[in-house]
N, C-alpha and C positions, 0 to 999 in steps of 0.2 A: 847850522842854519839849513842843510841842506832840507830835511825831514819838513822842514818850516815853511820850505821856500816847494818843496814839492805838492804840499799840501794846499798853499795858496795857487798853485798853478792850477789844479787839480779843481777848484772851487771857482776859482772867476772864470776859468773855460766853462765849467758846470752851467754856471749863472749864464753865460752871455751865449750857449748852446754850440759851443765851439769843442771840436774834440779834436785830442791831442796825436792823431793820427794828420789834423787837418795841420797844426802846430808843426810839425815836423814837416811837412810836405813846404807847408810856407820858406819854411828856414835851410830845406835843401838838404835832409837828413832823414835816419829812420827814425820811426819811434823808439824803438831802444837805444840809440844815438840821444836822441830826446832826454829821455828816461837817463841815461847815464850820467848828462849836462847838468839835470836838475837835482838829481841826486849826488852831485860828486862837485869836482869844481868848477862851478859856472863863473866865466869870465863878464866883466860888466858889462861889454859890447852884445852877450847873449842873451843876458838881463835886460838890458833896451831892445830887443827884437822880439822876445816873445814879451815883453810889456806893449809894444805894440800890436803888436797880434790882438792881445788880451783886449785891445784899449784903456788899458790903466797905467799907472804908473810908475816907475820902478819902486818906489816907497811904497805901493800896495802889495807887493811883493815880495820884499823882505821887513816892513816891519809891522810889528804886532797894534793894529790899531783896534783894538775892542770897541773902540768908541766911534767907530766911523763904520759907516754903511752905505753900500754903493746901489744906487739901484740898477739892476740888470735892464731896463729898458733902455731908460737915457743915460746911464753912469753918470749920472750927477752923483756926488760926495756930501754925505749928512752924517754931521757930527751930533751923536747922543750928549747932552747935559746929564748932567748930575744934580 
């Protein structure tokens, strides 16, 4: 998950113009503190602090929603049909 779960951090900070230097500074850490958390084992409590940060929510962050789409202005959640 880690790969999965870096990648998603990497893209909603993207989206919402947030950088992962700012992400560490919030949560009292460096960025390669950061970098180590998200790529190694992130505890849930770490999961809920930078999904905050994010403003989403731990389930945008670990699981695979191809079919939802968030918009970067208002993070409203739009689910694509089929």
């Amino acid at each position: 998950m880690s790969k999965e779960l870096a990648k998603k951090v990497h893209e909603i900070a993207k989206l919402n113009g947030i950088k992962k230097k700012d992400i560490a500074k919030q949560l009292g850490i460096t960025q390669s503190m950061l970098a180590s958390k998200i790529n190694g084992d992130t505890r849930t409590s770490m999961l809920q602090d930078i999904a905050n940060i994010l403003g989403v929510q731990v389930s945008d962050l670990i699981e695979d929603k191809a079919d939802v789409i968030v918009c970067p202005n208002c993070m409203s959640r739009y689910e694509l049909k089929k």
